[in-house]
C-alpha positions as CSV (number, residue, x, y, z in Angstrom):
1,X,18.4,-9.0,-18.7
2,X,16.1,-10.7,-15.9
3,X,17.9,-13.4,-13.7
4,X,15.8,-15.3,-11.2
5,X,15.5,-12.6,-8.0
6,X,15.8,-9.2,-10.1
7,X,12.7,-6.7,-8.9
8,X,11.2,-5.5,-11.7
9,X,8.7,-2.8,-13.3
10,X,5.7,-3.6,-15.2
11,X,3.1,-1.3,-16.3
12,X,3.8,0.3,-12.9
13,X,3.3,-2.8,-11.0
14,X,6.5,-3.8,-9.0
15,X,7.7,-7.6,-8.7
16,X,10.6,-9.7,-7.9
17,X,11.0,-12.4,-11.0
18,X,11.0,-16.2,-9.9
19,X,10.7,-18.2,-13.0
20,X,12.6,-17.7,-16.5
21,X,11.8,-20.3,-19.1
22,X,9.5,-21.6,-21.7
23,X,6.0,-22.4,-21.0
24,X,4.1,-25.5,-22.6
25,X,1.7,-24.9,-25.6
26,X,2.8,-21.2,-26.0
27,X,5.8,-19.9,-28.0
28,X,8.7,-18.1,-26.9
29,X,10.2,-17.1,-23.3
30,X,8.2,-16.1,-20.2
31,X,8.9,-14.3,-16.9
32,X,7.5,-15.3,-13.5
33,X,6.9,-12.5,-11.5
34,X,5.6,-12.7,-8.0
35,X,4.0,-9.5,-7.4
36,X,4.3,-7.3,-4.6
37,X,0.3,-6.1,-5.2
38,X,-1.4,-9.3,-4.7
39,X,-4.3,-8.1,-7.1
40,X,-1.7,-7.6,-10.1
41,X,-1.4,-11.3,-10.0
42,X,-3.5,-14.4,-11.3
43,X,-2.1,-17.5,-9.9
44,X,0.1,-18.9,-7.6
45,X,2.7,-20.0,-10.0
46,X,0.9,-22.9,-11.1
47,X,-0.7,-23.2,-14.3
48,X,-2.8,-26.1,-15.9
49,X,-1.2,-27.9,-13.2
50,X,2.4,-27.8,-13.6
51,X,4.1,-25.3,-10.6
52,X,6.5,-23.0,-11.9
53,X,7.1,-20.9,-9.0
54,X,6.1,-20.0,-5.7
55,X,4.1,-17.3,-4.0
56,X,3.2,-16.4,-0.6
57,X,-0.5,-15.2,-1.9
58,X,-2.6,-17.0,-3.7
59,X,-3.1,-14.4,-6.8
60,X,0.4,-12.6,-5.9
61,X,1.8,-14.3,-9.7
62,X,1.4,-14.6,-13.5
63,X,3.7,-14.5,-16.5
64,X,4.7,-11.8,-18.4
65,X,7.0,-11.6,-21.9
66,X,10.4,-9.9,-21.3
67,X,10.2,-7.0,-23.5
68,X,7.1,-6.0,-21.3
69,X,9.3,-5.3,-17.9
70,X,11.7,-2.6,-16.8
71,X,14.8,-3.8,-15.0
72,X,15.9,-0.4,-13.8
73,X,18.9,2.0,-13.9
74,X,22.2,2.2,-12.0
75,X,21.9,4.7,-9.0
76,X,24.3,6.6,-11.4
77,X,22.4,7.5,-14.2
78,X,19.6,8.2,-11.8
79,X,21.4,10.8,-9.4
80,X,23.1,12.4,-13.1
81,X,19.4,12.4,-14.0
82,X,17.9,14.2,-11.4
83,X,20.6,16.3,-10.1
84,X,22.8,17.5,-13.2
85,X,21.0,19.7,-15.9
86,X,21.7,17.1,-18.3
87,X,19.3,15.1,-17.2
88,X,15.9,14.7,-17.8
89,X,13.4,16.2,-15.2
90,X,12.0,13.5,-13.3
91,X,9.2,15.6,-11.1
92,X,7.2,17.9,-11.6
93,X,5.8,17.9,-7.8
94,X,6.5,21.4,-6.1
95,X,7.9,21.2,-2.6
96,X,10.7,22.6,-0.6
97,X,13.7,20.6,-0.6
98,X,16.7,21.2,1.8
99,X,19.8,20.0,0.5
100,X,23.2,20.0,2.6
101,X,26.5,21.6,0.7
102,X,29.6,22.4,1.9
103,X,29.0,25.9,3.8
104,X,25.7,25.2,5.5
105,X,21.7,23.9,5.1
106,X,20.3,25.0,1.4
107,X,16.7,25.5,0.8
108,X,15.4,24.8,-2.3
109,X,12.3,26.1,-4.1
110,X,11.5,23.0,-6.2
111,X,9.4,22.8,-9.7
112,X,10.2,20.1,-11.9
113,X,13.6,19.9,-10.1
114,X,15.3,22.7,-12.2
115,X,16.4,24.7,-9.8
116,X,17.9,22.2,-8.1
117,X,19.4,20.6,-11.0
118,X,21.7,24.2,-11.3
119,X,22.8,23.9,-8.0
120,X,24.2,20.8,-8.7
121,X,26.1,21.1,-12.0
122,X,29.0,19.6,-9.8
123,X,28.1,16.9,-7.7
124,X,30.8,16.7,-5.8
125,X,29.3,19.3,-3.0
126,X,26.2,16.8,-3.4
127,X,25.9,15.9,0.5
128,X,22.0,14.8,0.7
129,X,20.5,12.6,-2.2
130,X,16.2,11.8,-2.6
131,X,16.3,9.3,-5.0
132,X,13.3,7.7,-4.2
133,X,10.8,5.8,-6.0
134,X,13.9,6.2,-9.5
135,X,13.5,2.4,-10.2
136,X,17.2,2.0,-9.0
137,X,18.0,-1.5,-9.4
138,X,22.1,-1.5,-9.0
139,X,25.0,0.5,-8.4
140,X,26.2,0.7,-11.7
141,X,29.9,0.9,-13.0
142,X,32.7,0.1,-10.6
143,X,33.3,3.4,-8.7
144,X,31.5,6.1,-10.9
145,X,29.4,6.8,-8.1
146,X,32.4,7.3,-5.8
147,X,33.7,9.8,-8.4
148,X,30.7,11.4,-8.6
149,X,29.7,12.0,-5.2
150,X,32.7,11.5,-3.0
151,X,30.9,13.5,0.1
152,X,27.5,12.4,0.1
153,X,26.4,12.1,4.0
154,X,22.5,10.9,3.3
155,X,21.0,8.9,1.1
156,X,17.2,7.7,0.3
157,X,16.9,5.2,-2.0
158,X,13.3,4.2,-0.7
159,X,11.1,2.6,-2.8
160,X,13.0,0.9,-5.5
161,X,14.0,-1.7,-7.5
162,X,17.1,-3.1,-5.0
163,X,17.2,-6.4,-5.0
164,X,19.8,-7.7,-2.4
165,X,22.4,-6.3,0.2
166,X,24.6,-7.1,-1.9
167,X,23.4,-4.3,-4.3
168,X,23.1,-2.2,-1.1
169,X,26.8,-3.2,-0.5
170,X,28.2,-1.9,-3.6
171,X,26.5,1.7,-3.5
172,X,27.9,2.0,-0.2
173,X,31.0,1.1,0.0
174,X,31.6,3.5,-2.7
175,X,30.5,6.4,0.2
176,X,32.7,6.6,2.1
177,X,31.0,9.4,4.6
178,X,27.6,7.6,4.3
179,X,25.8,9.0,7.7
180,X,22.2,8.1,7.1
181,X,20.5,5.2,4.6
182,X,16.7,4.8,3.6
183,X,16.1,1.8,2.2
184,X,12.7,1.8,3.2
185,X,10.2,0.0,0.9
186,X,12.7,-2.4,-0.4
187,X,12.8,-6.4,-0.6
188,X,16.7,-6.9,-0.2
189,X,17.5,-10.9,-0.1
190,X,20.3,-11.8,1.9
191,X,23.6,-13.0,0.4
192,X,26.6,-15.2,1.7
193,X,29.6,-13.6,3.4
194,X,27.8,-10.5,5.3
195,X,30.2,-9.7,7.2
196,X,32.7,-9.1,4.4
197,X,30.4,-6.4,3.7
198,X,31.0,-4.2,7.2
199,X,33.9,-1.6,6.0
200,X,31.1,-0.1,3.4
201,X,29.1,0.8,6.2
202,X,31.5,1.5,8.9
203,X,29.8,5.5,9.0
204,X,26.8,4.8,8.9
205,X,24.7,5.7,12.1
206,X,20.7,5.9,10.9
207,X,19.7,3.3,9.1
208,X,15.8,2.8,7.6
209,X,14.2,-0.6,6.9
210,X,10.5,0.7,6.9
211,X,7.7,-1.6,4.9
212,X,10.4,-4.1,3.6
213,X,8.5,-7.1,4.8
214,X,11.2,-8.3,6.9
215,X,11.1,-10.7,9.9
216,X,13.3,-10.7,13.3
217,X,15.7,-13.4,12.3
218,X,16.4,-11.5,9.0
219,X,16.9,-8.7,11.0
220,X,19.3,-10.7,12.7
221,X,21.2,-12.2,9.6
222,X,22.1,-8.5,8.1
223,X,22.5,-6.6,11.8
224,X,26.2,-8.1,11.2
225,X,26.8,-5.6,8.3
226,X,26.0,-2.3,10.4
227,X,27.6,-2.9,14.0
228,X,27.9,1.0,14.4
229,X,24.3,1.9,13.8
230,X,22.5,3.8,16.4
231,X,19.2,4.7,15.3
232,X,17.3,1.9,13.6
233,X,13.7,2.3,11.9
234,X,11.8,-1.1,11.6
235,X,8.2,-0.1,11.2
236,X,5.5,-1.8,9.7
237,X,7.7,-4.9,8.8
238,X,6.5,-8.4,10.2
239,X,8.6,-8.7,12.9
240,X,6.5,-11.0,15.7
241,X,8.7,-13.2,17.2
242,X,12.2,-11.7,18.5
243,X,14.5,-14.1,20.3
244,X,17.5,-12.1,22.0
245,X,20.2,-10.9,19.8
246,X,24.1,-12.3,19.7
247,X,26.2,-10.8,22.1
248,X,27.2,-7.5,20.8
249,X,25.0,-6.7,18.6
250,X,22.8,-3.3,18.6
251,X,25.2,-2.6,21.7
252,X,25.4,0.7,20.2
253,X,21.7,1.2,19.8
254,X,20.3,4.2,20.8
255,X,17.3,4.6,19.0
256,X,14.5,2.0,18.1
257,X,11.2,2.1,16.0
258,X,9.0,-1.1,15.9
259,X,5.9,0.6,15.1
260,X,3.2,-0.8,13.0
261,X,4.9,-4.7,13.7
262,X,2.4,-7.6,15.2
263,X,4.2,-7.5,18.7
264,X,1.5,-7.9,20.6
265,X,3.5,-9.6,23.7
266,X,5.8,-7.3,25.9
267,X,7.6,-10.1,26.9
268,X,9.5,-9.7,23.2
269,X,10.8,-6.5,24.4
270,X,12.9,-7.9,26.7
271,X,15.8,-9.0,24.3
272,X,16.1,-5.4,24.4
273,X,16.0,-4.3,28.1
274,X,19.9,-4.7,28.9
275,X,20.9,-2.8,25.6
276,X,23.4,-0.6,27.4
277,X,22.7,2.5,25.1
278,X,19.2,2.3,24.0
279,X,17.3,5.8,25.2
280,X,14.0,5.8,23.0
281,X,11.7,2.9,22.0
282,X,8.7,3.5,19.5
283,X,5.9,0.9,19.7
284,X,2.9,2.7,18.3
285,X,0.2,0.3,16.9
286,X,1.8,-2.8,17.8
287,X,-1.1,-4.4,19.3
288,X,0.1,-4.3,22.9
289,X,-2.7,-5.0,26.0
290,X,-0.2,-5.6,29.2
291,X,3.3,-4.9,30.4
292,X,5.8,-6.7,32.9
293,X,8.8,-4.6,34.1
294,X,11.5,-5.2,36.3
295,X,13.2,-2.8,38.2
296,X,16.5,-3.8,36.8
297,X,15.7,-3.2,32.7
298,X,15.8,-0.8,30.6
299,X,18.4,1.1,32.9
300,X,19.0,4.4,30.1
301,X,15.8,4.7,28.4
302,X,14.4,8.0,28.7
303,X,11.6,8.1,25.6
304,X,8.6,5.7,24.6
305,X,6.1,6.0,22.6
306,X,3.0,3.7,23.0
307,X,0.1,5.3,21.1
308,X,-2.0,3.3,19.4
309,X,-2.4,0.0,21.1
310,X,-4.8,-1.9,23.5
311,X,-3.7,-1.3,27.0
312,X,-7.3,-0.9,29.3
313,X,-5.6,-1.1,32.5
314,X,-4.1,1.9,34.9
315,X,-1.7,-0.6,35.5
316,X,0.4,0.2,32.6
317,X,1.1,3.9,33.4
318,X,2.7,1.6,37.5
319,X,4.8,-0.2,34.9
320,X,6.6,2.6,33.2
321,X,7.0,4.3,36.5
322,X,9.7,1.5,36.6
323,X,11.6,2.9,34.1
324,X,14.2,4.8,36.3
325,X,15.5,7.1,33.4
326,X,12.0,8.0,32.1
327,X,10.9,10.9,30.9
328,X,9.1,11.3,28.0
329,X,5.7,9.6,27.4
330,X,3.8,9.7,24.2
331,X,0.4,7.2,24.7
332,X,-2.6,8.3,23.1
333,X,-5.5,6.0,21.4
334,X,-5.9,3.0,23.6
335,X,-8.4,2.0,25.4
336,X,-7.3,3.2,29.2
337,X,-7.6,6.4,28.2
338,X,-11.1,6.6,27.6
339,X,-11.8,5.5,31.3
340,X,-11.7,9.1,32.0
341,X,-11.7,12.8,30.2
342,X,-8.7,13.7,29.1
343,X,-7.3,16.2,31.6
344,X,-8.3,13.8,34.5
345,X,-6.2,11.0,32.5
346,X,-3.4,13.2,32.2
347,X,-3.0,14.1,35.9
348,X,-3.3,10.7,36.7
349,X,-0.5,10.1,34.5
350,X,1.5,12.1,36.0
351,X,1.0,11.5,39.5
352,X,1.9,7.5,38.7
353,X,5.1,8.1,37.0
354,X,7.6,10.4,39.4
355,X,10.2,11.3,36.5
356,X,8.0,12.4,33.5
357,X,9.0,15.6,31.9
358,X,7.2,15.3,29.3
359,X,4.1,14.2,28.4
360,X,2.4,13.5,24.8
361,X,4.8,16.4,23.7
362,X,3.6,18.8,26.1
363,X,5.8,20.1,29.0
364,X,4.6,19.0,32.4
365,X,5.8,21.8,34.8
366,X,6.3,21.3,38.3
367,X,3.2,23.3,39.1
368,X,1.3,20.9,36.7
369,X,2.9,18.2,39.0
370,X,2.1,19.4,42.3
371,X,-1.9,20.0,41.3
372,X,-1.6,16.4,39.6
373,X,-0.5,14.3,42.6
374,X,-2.7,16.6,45.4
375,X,-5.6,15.5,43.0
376,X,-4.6,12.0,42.9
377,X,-4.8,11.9,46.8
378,X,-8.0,13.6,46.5
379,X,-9.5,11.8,44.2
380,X,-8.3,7.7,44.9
381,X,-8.1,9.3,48.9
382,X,-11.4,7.5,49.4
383,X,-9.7,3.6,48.0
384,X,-6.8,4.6,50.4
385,X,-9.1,5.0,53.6
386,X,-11.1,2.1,53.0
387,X,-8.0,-0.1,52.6
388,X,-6.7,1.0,55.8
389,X,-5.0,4.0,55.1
390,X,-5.4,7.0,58.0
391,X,-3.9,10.1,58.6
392,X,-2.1,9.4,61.4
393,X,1.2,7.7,60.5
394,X,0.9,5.1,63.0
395,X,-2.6,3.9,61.8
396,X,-1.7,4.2,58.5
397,X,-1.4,0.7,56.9
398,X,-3.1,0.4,53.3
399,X,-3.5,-2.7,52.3
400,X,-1.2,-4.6,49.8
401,X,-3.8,-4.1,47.0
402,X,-3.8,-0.4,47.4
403,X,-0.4,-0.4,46.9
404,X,-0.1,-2.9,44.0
405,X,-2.6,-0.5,42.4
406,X,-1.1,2.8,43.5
407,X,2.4,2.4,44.1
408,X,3.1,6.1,44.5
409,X,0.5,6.5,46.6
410,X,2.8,6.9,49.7
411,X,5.7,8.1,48.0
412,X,2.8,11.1,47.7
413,X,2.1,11.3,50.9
414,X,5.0,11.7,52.1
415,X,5.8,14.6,49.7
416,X,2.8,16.7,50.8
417,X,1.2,15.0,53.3
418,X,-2.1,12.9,53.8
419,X,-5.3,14.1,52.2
420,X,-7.8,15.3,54.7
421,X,-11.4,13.7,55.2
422,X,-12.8,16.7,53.9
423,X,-10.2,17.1,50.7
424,X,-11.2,13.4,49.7
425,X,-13.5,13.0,46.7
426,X,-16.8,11.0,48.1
427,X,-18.4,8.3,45.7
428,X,-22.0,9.5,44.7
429,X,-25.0,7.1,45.3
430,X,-27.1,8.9,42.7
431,X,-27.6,7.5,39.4
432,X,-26.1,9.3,36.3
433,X,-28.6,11.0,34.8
434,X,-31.5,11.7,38.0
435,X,-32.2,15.1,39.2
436,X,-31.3,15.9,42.5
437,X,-32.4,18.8,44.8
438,X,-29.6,21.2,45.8
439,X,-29.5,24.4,48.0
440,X,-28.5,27.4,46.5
441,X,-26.7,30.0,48.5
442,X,-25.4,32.9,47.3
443,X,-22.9,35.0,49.5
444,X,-21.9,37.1,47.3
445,X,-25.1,38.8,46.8
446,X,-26.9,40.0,50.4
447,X,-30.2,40.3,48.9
448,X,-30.0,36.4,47.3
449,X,-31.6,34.5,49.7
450,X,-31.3,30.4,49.6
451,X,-33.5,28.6,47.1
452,X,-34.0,25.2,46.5
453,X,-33.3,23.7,43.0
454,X,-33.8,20.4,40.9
455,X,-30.7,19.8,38.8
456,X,-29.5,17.1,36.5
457,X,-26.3,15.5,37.3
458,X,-25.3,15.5,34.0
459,X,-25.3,19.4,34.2
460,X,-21.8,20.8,33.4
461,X,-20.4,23.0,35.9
462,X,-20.0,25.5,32.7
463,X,-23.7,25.2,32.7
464,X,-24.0,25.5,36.1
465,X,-22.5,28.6,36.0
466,X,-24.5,30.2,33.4
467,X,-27.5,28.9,35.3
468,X,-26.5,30.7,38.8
469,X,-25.7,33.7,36.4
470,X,-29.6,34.6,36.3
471,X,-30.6,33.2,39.4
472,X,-28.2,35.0,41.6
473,X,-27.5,37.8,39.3
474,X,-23.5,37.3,39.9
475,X,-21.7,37.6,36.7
476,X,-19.9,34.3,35.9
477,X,-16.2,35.9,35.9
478,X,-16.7,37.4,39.6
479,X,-18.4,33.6,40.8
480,X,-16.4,31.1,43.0
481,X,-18.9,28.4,43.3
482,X,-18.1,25.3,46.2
483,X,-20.7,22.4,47.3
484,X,-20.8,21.8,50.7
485,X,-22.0,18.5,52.1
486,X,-25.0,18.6,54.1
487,X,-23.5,15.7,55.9
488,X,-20.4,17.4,56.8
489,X,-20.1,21.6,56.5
490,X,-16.3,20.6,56.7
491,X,-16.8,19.0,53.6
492,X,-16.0,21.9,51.0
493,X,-15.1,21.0,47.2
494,X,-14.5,24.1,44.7
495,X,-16.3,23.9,41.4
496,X,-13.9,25.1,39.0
497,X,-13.3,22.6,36.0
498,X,-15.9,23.7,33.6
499,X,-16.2,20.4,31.3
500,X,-16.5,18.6,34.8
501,X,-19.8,17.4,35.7
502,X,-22.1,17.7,38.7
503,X,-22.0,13.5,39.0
504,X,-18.4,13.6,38.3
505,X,-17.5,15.8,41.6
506,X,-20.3,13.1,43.4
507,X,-22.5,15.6,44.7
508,X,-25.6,14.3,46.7
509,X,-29.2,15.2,46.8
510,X,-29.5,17.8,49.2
511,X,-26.1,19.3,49.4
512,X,-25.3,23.1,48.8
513,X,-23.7,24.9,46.2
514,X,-22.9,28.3,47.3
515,X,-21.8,31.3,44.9
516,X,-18.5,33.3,46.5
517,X,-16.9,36.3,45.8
518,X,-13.2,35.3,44.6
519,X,-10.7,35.0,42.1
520,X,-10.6,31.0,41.0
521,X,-7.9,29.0,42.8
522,X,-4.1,28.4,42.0
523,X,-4.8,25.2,40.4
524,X,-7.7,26.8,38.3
525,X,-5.3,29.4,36.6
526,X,-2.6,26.3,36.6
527,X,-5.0,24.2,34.5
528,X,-5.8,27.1,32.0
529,X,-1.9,28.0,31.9
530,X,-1.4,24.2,31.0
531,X,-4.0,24.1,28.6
532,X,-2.6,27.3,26.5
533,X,0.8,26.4,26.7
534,X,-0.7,22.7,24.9
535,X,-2.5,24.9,22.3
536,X,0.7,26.6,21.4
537,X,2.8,23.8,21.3
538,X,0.0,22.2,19.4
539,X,0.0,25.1,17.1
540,X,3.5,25.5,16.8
541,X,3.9,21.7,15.9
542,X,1.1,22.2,13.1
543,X,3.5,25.2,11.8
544,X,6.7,23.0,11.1
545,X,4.0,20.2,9.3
C-alpha cells in the first residue's frame, strides 16, 4: 500500500508518491507521483487549478491509479530471489562476478545467474551481495535477513526503491559485519532520532551516496549515523555550498569523492583542509578555475585528482606544490594543459611540484625528474635573466614576480646549479609559419659540404630529419642534429624531440643546423623509456577494464 513518501515503479518509470486522495470530477483514488524523469511527468501537481502536490520541475508530476504502481519487495525476497535456486532468475546479462566466501575470492562465470545461484544454496557463506536495480523498497520481516545472511561484509543496493534511512537503518542493523554500503542512486529522506541509528553501522567503513541528489547540509544531518566511515563517495550529487562540519565529524576520513558536484569555488574545500586523516580528494569535473593554499592545510593528503575542470593558469600546478604530503596527481582535460604539448606540460609539472611520485597514473622516476627540472631552467632560464636572475650568486636577485610565478625556480638551482647562457632557450622573433634560411652542415659526412636552405618553421624535427636524410645522405638512426646560433657558436641546442617544432626550439633565420655522428643524448633515451613505460601502464590499465 502507497503512503505519502514511498518510491515507487510504474511502467518502469521511478517516483516518490506525494499525494493520496480523491480527485474532483473523476471517480475513485489517485496517486501523486513526482517523478524522478522530469519527461514522465505532466504537471506540477496542479490541476485545473487546485495544487495537490509539489514538484521541483515543472512537468516532474501526474497522477496515476494504485493498481498501476509497483511498491517493491523486501531486500529478503530479493537476495532469496537472486541468490538461492529457488528463485526466479532475474538476469540474463553475462559477466564475471567475484563473490567473497569463507576460504578466499570466488570467480564466477555468470548467465542468467544460475551458477551463482548453486553456489549459494546456503546463504550463510553469502559475504558480498549486487542487488542492484531489484526494486528493493524495505527490509522486510524483523530479522530474516540477519538469519539469512549473518556474514555479509558488502552490500549494493544501488538503484532502488529505498525510501528513507530509516529503511537503510533496518537492513543494517541486521549486518552486523557490514564493511561496505552502495546506496548509490537512491533518494533516502531523513528521519527523526539519527543518532539512535549509529550501532547498525558501527562496521561500516565505505560508504556510497553517488547520484542521490543530495545537498551539503543533508550530508550533514545523516553524517551522525556513520562516525566510523573512512571512504566516502559523493559524486554527482548537488552539493555547492559546504559550510565546515561539527566538530568530530569525518575525523576519521580518509577518502573523499566530490566529483561531478557544482563546486566551482576552492574556497569550499577548506572545511576539509584540517581533517586529520584525510589522504585522497577527487574533484574531477567540478567546475574549478583557481586555487588558494596555505602552507598549513591539508597536512596528510597525498592523492588528488582534478581532471576535468577549468583551471587556465600554471599557477595551479605552484598551489599543489603546497601540499607537503603530495604525491599523486591525476589532472587532465582543462584548459592549462593545452598551453603546451603534452610531454612539455608534463615536465613542467613535475619540475613545479618537488614531491610527486606519481603523475596521471604514470611513475615519474627520478631520471624523469632530473631531465624535467634541467629543462625547466632551460626553458623559463630566459624569464629568470631578465628579472634579474644571474649566475653568479651574488648577482643573482630575481624579481618577486619570478618567484611568485616560479617558486621552485631556486629551490632548482640550487639542486643542479644555474642554467648557462648558452643552455637557455632564446625567444624567436620569427613569425609561426615563415620560412627561414638555415645553414646546413653536415660533419658526419666529409664530402657534404654546407648548403643553404629555406625551411618552414612549422617543420617537425621528425621531418627535418627525414629531410637531411637525402640531402646529406646520413641515415636518420646514425644523425645527431644541433642548431647553432649564428649569434653565438656557444649557443648549441640538440634537436632530439621529434614532435617538437623548428619554431618551438626558437631557431632564427640564419642559424645552423649541423648533422653529427652520435648516439642521441641521456635525456633522449629517458624520454623514450618514459613514454614506453606510459604505454604499458596504459596497456596494462586497459587489460583489467
Amino acid at each position: 500500500m502507497a503512503v505519502v513518501g514511498s518510491r515507487i515503479e510504474s511502467d518502469s518509470y521511478v517516483g516518490t508518491v506525494r499525494f493520496i486522495g480523491s480527485v474532483p470530477n473523476t471517480k475513485g483514488e489517485w496517486v501523486g507521483i513526482e517523478w524522478d524523469d522530469c519527461n514522465r511527468g505532466k504537471h506540477d501537481g496542479t490541476k485545473d487549478g487546485v495544487r495537490y502536490f509539489s514538484c521541483k520541475h515543472p512537468t516532474g508530476g501526474s497522477f496515476v491509479r494504485p493498481h498501476k504502481i509497483n511498491h517493491g519487495i523486501s531486500i529478503c525476497d530479493a537476495i532469496k530471489e537472486r541468490y538461492t535456486e529457488q528463485g526466479s532468475v532475474v538476469s540474463t546479462e553475462e559477466t564475471n562476478l567475484f563473490i567473497v566466501v569463507e576460504g578466499g575470492l570466488k570467480k564466477v562465470e555468470t548467465v542468467g545467474m544460475e551458477k551463482v545461484q548453486k553456489q549459494f544454496e546456503n546463504l550463510h557463506q553469502l559475504k558480498q551481495a549486487a542487488m542492484r536495480d531489484q526494486l528493493i523498497s524495505s527490509a522486510g520481516e524483523k530479522d530474516l535477513l540477519l538469519s539469512l545472511t549473518p556474514k555479509l561484509v558488502e552490500l549494493d543496493i544501488s538503484k532502488n526503491l529505498l525510501p528513507s534511512w530509516k529503511v537503510v537503518y533496518e537492513i543494517a542493523n541486521q549486518l552486523p559485519q557490514l564493511k561496505i554500503l552502495n546506496l548509490s542512486e537512491n533518494h533516502l529522506s531523513l528521519s527523526e532520532n539519527l543518532r539512535e541509528y549509529v550501532p547498525a553501522f558501527s562496521s561500516l567503513h565505505t560508504l556510497i551516496l553517488n547520484k542521490c541528489k543530495l545537498t551539503w547540509n543533508e550530508v550533514i544531518a545523516s553524517s551522525v549515523m556513520w562516525p566510523h566511515v573512512q571512504d566516502l563517495h559523493l559524486s554527482s550529487n548537488s552539493i555547492s555550498e559546504i559550510c565546515p562540519a561539527p566538530d568530530n565529524v569525518f575525523d576519521e576520513l580518509e577518502f573523499l569523492n566530490l566529483s561531478g558536484n557544482p563546486i566551482k569555488n576552492w574556497d569550499q574545500m577548506k572545511s576539509f583542509s584540517t581533517l586529520p586523516k584525510l589522504t585522497t580528494l577527487l574533484l574531477n569535473e567540478c567546475n574549478l578555475s583557481e586555487m588558494n593554499i596555505h602552507s598549513d592545510e591539508f597536512r596528510k593528503l597525498e592523492n588528488i585528482s582534478l581532471a576535468g575542470n577549468k583551471f587556465q593558469k600554471l599557477q595551479v600546478f605552484n598551489e599543489l606544490n603546497k601540499l607537503p604530503a603530495l604525491i599523486n596527481l591525476t589532472i587532465r582535460k582543462n584548459p592549462v594543459q593545452d598551453l603546451e604539448d603534452e610531454a612539455t606540460m608534463r615536465e613542467i609539472i613535475i619540475a613545479k611540484i618537488g614531491r610527486l611520485e606519481m603523475l596521471n597514473r604514470t611513475a615519474v622516476e627520478p631520471a624523469e625528474r632530473t631531465g624535467s627540472e634541467l629543462d625547466y631552467l632551460r626553458k623559463f632560464g630566459l624569464e629568470w635573466k631578465d628579472s634579474g636572475g644571474d649566475q653568479d650568486p651574488a648577482k643573482n636577485n630575481p624579481s618577486e614576480t619570478f618567484i611568485k610565478n616560479h617558486p621552485r625556480f631556486m629551490e632548482i638551482v640550487q639542486e643542479y646549479g644555474a642554467p648557462a647562457d648558452t643552455q637557455i632557450v632564446k625567444k624567436s622573433s620569427a613569425l609561426k609559419g615563415n620560412l627561414i634560411e638555415l645553414t646546413i652542415e653536415a660533419p658526419v659526412n666529409p664530402n657534404f659540404k654546407p648548403v643553404k636552405r629555406r625551411l618552414p618553421l612549422s617543420m617537425t624535427i621528425g621531418n627535418l630529419k627525414l629531410f637531411l636524410q637525402k640531402l646529406t645522405k646520413t641515415e636518420i638512426r646514425k644523425q645527431r642534429l644541433v642548431y647553432v646560433s649564428r649569434n653565438d657558436h656557444e649557443h648549441v641546442v640538440e634537436l632530439e624531440r621529434d614532435y617538437e617544432t623548428l619554431h618551438d626550439v626558437s631557431i632564427e633565420p640564419q642559424d645552423i643546423i649541423q648533422v653529427l655522428e652520435g648516439q642521441p643524448s641521456w635525456r633522449y633515451r629517458r624520454e623514450q623509456r618514459a613514454i614506453q613505460a606510459h604505454l604499458k601502464a596504459k596497456k596494462l590499465m586497459e587489460s583489467v577494464k
